[in-house]
PDB file of N, CA, C and O in Angstrom:
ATOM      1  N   UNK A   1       1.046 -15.485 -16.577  1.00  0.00           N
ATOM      2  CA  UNK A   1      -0.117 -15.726 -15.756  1.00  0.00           C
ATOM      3  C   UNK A   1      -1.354 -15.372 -16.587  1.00  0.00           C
ATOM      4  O   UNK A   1      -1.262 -14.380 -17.311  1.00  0.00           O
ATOM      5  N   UNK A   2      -2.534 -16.083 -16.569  1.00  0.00           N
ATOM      6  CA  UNK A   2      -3.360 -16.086 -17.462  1.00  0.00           C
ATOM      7  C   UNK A   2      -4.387 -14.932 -16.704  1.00  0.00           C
ATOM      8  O   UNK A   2      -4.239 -14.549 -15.544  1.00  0.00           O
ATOM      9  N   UNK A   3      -5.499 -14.459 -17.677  1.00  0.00           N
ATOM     10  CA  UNK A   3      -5.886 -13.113 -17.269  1.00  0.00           C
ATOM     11  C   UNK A   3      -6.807 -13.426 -15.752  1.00  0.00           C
ATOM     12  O   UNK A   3      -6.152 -13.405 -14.710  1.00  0.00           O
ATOM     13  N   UNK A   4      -7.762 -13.605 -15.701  1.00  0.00           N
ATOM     14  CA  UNK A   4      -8.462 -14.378 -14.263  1.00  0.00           C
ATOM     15  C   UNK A   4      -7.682 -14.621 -13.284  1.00  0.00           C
ATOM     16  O   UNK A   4      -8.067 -14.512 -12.120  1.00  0.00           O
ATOM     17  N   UNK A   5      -6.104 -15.096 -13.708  1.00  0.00           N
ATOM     18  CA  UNK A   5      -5.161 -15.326 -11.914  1.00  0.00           C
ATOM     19  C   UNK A   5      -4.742 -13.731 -11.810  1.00  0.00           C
ATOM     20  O   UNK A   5      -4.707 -13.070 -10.772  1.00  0.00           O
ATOM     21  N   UNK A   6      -4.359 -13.168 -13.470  1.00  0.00           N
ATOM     22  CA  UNK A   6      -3.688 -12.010 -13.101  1.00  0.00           C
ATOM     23  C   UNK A   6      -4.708 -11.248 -11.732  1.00  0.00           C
ATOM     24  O   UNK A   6      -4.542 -11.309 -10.514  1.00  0.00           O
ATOM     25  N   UNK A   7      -5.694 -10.602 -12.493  1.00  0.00           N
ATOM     26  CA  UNK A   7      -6.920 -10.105 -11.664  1.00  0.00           C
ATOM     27  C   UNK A   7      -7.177 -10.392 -10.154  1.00  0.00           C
ATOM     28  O   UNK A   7      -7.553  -9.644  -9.252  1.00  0.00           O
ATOM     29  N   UNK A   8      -6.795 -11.950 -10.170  1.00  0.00           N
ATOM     30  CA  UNK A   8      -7.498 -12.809  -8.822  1.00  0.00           C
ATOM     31  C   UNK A   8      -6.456 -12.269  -7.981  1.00  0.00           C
ATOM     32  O   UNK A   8      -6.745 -11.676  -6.941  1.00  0.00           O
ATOM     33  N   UNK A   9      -5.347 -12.421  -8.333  1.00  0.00           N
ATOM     34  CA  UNK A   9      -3.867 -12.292  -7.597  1.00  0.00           C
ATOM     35  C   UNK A   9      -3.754 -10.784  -6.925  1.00  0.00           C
ATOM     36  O   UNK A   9      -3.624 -10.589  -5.717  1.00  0.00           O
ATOM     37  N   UNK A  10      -3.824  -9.816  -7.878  1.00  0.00           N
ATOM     38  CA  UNK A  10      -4.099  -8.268  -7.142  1.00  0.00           C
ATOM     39  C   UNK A  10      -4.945  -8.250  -6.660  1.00  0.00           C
ATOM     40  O   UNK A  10      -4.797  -7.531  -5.672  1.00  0.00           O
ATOM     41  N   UNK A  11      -6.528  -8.882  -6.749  1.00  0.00           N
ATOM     42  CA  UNK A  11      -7.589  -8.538  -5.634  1.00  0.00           C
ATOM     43  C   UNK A  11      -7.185  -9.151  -4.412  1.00  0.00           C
ATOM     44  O   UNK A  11      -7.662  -8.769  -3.343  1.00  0.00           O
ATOM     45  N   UNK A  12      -6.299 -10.120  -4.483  1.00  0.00           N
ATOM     46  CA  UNK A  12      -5.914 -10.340  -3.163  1.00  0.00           C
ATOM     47  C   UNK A  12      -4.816  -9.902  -2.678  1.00  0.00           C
ATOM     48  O   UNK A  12      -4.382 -10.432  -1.655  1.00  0.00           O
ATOM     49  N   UNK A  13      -4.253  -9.049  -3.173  1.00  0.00           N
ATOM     50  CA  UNK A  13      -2.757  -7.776  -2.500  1.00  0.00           C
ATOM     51  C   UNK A  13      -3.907  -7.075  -2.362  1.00  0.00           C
ATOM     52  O   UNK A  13      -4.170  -6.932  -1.168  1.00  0.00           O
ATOM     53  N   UNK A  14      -4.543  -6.677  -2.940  1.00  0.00           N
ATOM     54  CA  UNK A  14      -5.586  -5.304  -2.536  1.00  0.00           C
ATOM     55  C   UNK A  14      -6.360  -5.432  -1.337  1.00  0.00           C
ATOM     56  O   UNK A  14      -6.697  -4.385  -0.785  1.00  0.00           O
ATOM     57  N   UNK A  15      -6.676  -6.441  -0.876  1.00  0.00           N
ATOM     58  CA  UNK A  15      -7.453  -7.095   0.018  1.00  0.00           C
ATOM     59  C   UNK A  15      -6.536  -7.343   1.307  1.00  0.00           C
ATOM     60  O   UNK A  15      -6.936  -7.401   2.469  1.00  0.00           O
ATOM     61  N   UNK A  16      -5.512  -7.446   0.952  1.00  0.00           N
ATOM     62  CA  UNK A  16      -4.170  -7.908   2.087  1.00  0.00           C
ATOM     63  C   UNK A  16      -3.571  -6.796   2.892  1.00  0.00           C
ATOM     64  O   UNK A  16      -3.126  -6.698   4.035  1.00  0.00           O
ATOM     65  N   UNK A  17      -3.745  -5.900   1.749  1.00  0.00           N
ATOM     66  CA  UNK A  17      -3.269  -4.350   2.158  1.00  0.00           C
ATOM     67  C   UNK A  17      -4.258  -3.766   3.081  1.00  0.00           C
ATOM     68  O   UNK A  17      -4.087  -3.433   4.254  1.00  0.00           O
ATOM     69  N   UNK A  18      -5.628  -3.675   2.149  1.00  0.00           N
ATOM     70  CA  UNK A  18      -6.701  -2.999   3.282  1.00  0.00           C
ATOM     71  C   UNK A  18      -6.543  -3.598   4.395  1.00  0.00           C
ATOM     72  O   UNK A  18      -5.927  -2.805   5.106  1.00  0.00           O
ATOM     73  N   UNK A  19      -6.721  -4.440   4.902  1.00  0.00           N
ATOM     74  CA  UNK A  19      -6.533  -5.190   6.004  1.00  0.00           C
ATOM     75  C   UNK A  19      -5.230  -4.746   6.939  1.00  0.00           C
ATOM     76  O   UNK A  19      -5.403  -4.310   8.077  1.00  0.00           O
ATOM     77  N   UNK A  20      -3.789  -4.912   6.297  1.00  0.00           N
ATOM     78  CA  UNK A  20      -3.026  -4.429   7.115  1.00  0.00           C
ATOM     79  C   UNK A  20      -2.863  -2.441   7.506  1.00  0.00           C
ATOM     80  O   UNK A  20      -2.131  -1.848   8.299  1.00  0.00           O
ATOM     81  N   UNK A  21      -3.970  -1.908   6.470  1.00  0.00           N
ATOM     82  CA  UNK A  21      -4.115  -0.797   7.126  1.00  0.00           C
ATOM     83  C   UNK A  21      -5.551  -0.191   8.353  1.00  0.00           C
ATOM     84  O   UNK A  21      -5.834   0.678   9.178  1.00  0.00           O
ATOM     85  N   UNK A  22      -6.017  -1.305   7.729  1.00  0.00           N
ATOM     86  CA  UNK A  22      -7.042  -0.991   9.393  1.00  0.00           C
ATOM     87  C   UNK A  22      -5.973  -1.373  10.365  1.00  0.00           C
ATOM     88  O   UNK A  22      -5.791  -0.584  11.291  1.00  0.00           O
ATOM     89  N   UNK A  23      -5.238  -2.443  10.312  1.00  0.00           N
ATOM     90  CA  UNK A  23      -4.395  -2.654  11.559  1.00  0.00           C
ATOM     91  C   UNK A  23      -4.127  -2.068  11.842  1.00  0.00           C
ATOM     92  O   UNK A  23      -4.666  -1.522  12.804  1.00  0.00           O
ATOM     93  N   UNK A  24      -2.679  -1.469  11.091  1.00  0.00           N
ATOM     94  CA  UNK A  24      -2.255   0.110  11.600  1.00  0.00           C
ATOM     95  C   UNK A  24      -3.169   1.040  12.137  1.00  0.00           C
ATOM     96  O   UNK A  24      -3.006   1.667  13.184  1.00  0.00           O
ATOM     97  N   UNK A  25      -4.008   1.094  11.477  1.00  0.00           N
ATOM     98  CA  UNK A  25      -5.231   2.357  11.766  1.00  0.00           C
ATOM     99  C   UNK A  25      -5.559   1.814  13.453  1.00  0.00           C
ATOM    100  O   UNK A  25      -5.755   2.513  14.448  1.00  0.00           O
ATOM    101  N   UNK A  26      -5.538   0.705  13.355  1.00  0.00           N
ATOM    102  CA  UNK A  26      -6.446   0.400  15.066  1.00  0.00           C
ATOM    103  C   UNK A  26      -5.215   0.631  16.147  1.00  0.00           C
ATOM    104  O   UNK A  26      -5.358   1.124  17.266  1.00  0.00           O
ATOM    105  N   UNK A  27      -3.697   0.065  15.440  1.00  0.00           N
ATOM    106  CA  UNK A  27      -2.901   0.373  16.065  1.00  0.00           C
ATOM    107  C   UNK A  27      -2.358   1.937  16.592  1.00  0.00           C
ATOM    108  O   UNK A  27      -1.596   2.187  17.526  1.00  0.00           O
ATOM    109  N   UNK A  28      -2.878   2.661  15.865  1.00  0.00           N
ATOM    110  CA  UNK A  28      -2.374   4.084  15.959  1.00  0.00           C
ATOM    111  C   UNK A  28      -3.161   4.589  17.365  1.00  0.00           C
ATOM    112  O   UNK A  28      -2.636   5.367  18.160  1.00  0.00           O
ATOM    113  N   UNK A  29      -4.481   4.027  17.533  1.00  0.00           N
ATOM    114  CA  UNK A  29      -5.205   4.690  18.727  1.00  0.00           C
ATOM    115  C   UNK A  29      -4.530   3.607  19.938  1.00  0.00           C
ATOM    116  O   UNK A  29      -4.841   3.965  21.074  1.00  0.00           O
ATOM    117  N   UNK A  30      -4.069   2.939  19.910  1.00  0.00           N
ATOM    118  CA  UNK A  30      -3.138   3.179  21.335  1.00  0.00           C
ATOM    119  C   UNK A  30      -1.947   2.997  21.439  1.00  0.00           C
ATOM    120  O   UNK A  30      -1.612   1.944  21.982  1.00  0.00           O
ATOM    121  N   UNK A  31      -0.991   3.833  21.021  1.00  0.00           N
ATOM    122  CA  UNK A  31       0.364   4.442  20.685  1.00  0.00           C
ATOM    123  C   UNK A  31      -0.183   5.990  20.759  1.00  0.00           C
ATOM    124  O   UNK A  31      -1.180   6.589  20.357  1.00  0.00           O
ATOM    125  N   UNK A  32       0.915   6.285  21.432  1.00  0.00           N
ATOM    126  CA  UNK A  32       1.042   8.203  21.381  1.00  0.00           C
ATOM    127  C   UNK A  32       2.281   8.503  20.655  1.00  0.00           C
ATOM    128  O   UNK A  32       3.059   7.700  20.141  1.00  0.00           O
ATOM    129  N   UNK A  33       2.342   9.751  20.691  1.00  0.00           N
ATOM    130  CA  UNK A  33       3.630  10.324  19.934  1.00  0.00           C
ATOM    131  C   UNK A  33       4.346  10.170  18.730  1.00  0.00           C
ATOM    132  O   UNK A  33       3.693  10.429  17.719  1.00  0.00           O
ATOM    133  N   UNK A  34       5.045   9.958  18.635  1.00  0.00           N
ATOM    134  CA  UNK A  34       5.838   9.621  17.338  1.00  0.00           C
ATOM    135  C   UNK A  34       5.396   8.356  17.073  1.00  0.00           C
ATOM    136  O   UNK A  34       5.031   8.251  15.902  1.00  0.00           O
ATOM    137  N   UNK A  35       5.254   7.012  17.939  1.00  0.00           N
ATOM    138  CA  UNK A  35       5.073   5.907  17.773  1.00  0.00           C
ATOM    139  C   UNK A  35       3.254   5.907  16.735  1.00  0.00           C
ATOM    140  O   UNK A  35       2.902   5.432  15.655  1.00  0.00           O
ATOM    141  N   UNK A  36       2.697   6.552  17.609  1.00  0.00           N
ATOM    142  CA  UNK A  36       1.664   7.285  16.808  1.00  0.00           C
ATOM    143  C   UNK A  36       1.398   7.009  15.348  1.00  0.00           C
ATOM    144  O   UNK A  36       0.937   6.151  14.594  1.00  0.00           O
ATOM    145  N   UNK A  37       2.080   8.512  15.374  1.00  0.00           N
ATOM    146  CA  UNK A  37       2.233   8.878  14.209  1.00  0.00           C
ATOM    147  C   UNK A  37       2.817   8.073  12.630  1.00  0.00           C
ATOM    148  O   UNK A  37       2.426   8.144  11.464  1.00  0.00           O
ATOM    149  N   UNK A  38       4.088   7.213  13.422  1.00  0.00           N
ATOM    150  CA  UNK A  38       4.676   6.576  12.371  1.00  0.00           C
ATOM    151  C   UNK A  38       3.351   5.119  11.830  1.00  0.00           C
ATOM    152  O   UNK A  38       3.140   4.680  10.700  1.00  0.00           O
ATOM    153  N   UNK A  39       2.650   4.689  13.276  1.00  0.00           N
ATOM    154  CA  UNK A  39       1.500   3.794  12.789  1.00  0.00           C
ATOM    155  C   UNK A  39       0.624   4.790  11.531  1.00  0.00           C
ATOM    156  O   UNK A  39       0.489   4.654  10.315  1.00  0.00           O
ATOM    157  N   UNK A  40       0.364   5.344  12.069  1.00  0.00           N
ATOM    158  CA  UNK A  40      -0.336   6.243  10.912  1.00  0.00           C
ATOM    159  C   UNK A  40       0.121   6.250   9.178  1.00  0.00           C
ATOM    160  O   UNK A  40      -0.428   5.833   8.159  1.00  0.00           O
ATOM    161  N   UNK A  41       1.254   6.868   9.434  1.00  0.00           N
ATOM    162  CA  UNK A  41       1.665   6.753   8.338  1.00  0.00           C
ATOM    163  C   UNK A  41       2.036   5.225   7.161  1.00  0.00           C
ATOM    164  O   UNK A  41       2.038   5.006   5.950  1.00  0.00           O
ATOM    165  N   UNK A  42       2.341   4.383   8.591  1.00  0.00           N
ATOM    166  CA  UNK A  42       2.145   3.253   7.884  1.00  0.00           C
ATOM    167  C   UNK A  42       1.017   2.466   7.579  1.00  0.00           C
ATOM    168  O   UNK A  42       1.246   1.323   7.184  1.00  0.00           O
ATOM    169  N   UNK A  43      -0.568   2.968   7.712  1.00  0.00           N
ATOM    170  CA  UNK A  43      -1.726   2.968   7.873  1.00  0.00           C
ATOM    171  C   UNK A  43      -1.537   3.651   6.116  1.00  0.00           C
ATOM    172  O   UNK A  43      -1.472   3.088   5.023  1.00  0.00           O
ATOM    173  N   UNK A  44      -1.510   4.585   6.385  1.00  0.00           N
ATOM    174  CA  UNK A  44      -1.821   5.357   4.586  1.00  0.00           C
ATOM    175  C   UNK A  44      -0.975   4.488   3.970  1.00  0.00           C
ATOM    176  O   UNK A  44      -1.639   3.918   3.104  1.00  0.00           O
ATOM    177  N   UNK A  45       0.341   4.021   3.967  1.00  0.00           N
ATOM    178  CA  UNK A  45       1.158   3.057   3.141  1.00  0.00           C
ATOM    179  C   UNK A  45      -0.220   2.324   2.643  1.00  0.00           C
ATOM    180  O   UNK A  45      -0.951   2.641   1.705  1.00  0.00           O
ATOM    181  N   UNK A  46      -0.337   1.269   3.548  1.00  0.00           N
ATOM    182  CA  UNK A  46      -0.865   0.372   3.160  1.00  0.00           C
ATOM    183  C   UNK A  46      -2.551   0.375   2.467  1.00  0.00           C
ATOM    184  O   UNK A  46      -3.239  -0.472   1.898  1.00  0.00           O
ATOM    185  N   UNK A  47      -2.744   1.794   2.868  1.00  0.00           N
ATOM    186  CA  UNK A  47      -4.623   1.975   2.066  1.00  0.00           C
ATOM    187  C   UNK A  47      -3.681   2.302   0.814  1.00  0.00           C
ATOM    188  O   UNK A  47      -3.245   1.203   0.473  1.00  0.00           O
ATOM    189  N   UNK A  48      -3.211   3.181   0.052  1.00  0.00           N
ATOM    190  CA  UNK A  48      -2.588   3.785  -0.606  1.00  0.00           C
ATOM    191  C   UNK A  48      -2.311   2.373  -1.700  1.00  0.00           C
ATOM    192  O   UNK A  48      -2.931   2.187  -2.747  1.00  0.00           O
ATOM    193  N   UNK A  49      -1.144   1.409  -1.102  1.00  0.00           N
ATOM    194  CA  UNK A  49      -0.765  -0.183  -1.138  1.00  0.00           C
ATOM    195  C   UNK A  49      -1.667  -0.868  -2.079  1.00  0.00           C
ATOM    196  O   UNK A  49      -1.506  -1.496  -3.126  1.00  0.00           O
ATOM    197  N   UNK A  50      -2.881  -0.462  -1.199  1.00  0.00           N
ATOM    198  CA  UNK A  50      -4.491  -1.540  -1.354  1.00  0.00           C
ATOM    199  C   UNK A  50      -5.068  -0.815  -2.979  1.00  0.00           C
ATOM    200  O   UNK A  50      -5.738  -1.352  -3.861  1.00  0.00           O
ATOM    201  N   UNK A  51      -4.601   0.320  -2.918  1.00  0.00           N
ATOM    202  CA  UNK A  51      -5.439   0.919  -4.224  1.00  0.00           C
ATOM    203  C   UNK A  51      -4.546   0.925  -5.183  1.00  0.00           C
ATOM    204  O   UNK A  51      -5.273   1.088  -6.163  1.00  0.00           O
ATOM    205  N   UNK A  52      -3.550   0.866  -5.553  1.00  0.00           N
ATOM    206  CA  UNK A  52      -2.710   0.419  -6.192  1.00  0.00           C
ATOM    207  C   UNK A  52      -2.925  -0.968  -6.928  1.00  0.00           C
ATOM    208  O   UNK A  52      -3.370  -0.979  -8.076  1.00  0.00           O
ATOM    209  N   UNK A  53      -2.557  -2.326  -6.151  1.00  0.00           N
ATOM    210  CA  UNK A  53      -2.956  -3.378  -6.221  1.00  0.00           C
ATOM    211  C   UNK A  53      -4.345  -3.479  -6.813  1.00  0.00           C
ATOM    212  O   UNK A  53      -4.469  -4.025  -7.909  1.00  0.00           O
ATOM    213  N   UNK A  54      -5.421  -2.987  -6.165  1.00  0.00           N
ATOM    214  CA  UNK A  54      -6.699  -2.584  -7.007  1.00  0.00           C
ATOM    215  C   UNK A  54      -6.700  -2.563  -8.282  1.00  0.00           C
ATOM    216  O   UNK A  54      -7.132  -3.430  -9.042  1.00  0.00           O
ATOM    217  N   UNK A  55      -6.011  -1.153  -8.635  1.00  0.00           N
ATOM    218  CA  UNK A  55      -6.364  -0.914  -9.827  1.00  0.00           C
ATOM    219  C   UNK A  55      -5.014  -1.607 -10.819  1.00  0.00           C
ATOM    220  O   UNK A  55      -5.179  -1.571 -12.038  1.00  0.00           O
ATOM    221  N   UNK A  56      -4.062  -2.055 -10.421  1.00  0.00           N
ATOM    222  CA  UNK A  56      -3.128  -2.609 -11.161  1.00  0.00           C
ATOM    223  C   UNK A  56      -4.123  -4.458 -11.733  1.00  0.00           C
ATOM    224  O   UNK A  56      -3.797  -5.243 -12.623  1.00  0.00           O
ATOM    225  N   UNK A  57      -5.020  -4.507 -10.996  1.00  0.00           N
ATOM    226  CA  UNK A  57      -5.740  -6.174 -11.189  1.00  0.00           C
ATOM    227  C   UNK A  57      -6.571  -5.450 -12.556  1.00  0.00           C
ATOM    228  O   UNK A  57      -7.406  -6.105 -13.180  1.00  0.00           O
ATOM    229  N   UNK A  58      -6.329  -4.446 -12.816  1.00  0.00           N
ATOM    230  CA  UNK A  58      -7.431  -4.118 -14.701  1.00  0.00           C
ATOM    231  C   UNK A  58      -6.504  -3.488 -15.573  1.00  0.00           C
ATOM    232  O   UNK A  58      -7.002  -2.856 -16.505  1.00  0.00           O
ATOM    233  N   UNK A  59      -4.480  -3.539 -15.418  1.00  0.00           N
ATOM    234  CA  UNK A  59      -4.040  -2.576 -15.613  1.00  0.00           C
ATOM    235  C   UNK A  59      -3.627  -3.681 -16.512  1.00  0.00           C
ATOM    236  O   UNK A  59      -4.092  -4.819 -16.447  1.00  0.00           O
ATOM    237  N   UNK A  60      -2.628  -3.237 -17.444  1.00  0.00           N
ATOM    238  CA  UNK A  60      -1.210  -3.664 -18.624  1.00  0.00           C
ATOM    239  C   UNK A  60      -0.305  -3.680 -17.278  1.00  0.00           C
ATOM    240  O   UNK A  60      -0.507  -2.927 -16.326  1.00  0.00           O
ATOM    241  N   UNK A  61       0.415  -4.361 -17.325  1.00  0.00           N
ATOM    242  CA  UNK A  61       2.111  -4.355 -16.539  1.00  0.00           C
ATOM    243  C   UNK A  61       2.610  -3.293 -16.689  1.00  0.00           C
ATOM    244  O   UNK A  61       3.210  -3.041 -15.644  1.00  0.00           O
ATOM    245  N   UNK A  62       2.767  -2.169 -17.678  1.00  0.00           N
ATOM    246  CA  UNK A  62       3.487  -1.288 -17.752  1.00  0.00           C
ATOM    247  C   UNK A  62       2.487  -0.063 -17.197  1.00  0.00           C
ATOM    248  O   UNK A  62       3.036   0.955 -16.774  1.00  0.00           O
ATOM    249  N   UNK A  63       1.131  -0.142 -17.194  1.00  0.00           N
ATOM    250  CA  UNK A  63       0.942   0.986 -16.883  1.00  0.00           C
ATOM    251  C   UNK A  63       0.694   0.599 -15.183  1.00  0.00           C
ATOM    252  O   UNK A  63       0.197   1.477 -14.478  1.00  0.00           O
ATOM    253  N   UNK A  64       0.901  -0.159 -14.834  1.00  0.00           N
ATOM    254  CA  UNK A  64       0.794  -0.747 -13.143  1.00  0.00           C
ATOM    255  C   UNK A  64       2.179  -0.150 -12.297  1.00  0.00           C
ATOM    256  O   UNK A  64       2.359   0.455 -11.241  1.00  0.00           O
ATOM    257  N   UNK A  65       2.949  -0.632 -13.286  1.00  0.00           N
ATOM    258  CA  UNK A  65       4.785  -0.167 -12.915  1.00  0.00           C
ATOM    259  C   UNK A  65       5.025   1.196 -13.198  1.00  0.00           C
ATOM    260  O   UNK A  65       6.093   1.658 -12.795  1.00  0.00           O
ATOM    261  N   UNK A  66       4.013   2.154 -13.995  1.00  0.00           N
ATOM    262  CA  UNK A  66       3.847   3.441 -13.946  1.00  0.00           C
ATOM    263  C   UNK A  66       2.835   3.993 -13.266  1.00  0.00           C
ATOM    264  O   UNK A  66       2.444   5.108 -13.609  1.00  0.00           O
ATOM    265  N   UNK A  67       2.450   3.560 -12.576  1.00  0.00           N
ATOM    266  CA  UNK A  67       1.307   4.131 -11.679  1.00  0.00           C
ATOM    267  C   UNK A  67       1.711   5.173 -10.832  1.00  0.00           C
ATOM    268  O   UNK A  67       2.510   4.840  -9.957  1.00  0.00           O
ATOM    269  N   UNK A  68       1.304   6.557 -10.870  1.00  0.00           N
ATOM    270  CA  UNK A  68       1.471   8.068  -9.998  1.00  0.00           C
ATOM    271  C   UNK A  68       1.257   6.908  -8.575  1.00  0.00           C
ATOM    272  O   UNK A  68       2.050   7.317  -7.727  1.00  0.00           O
ATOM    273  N   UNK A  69       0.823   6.186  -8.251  1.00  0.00           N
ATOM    274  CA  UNK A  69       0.381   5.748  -6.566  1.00  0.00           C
ATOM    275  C   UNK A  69       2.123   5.184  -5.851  1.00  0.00           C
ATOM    276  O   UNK A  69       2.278   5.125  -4.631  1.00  0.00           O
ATOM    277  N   UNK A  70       3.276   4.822  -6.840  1.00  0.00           N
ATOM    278  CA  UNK A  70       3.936   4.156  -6.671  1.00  0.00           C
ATOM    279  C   UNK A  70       4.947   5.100  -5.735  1.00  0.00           C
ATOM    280  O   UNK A  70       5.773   4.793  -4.876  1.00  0.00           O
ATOM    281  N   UNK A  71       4.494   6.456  -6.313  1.00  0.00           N
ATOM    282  CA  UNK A  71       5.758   7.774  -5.796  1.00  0.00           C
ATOM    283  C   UNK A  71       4.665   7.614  -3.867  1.00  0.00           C
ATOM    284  O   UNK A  71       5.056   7.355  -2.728  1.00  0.00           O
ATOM    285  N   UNK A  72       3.219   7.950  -4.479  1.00  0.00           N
ATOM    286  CA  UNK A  72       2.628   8.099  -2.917  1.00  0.00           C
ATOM    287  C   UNK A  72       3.073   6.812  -2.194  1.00  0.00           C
ATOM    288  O   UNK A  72       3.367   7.080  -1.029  1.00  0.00           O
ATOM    289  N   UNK A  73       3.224   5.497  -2.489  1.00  0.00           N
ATOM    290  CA  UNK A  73       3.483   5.052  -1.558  1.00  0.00           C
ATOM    291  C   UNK A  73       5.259   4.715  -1.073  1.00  0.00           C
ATOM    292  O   UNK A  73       5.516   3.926  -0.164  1.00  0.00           O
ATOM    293  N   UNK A  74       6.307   5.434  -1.824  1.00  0.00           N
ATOM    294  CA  UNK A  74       7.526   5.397  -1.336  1.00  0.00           C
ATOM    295  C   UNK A  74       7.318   6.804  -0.290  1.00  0.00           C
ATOM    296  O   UNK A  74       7.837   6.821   0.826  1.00  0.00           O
ATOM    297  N   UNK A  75       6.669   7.712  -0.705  1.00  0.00           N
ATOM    298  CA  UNK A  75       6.321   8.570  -0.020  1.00  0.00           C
ATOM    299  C   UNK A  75       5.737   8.335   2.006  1.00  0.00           C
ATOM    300  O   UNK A  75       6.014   8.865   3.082  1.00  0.00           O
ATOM    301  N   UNK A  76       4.926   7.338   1.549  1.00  0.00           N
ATOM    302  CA  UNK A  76       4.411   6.816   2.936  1.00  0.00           C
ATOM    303  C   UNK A  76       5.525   6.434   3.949  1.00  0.00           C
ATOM    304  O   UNK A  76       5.787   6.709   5.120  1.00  0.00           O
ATOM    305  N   UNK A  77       6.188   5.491   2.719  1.00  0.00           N
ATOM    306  CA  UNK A  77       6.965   4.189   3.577  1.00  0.00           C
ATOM    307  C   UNK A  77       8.510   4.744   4.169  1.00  0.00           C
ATOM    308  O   UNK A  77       9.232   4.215   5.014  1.00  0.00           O
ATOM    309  N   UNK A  78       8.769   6.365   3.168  1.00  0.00           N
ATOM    310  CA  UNK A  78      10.016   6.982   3.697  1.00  0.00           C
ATOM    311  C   UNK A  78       9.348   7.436   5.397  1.00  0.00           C
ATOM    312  O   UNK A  78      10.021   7.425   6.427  1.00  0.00           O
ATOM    313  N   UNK A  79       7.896   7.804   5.293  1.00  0.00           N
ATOM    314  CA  UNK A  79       7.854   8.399   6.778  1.00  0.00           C
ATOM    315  C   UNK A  79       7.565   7.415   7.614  1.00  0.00           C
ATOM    316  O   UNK A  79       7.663   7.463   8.840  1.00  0.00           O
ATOM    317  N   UNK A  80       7.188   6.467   6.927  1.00  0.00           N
ATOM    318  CA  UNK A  80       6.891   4.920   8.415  1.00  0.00           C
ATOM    319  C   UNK A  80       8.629   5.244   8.905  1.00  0.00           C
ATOM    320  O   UNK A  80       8.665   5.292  10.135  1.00  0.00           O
ATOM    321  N   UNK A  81       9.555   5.394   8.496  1.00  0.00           N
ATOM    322  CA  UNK A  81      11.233   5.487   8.586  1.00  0.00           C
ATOM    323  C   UNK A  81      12.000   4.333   8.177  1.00  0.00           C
ATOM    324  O   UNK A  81      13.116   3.927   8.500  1.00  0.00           O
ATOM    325  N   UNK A  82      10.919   3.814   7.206  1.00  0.00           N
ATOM    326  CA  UNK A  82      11.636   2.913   5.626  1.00  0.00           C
ATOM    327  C   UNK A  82      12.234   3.337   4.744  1.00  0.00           C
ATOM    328  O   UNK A  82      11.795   4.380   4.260  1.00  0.00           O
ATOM    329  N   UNK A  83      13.380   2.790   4.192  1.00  0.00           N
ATOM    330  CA  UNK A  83      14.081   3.635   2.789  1.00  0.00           C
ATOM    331  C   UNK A  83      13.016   3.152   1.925  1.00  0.00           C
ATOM    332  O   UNK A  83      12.157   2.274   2.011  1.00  0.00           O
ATOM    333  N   UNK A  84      13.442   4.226   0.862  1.00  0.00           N
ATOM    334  CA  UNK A  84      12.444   4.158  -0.562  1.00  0.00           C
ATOM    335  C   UNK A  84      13.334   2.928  -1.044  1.00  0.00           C
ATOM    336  O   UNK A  84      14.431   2.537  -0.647  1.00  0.00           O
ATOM    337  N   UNK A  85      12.475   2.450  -2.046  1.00  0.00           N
ATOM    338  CA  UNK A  85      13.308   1.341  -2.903  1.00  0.00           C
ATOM    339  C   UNK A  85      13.664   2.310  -4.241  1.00  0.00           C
ATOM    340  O   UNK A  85      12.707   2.979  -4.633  1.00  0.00           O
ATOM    341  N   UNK A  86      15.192   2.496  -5.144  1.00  0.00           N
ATOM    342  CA  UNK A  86      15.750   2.967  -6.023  1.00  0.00           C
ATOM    343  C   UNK A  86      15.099   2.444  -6.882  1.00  0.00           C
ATOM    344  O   UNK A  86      14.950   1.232  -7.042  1.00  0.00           O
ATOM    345  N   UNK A  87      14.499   3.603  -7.729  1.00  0.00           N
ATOM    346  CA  UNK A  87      13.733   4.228  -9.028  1.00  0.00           C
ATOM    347  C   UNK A  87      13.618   3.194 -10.315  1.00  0.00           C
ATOM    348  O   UNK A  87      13.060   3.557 -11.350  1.00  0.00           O
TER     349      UNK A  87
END
């Protein structure tokens, strides 16, 4: 993929993500409890998601696929009560 789609392509996961975490985020205020909570967490997934994607649109491939954000967001997605994807 040539450099301009690379770029174009993550600003729009980055853009896809923010978006599905305001959802969550709007979704969390009317859900209580656990249901709540798990919106929430899947709310940070996806900001978390969004900045990732971000900064992977200025990255090398390898330092994108090493990105510290990759642990925060298996981190998120174990508490939405998603399995992590293997290492």
């Amino acid at each position: 993929m040539a450099g301009v789609q690379k770029t174009s392509c993550w600003q729009e996961v980055a853009a896809w993500a923010k978006e599905r975490a305001g959802t969550y985020g709007q979704l969390a205020t009317h859900l209580s409890g656990a249901r709540s909570q798990q919106a929430l967490s899947a709310m940070k997934f996806f900001a978390v998601t969004s900045q990732w994607a971000g900064a992977c649109s200025t990255l090398s491939t390898m330092a994108c696929a090493q990105s510290p954000l990759i642990a925060k967001m298996q981190q998120w997605k174990a508490s939405v009560g998603l399995p992590a994807q293997p290492g």
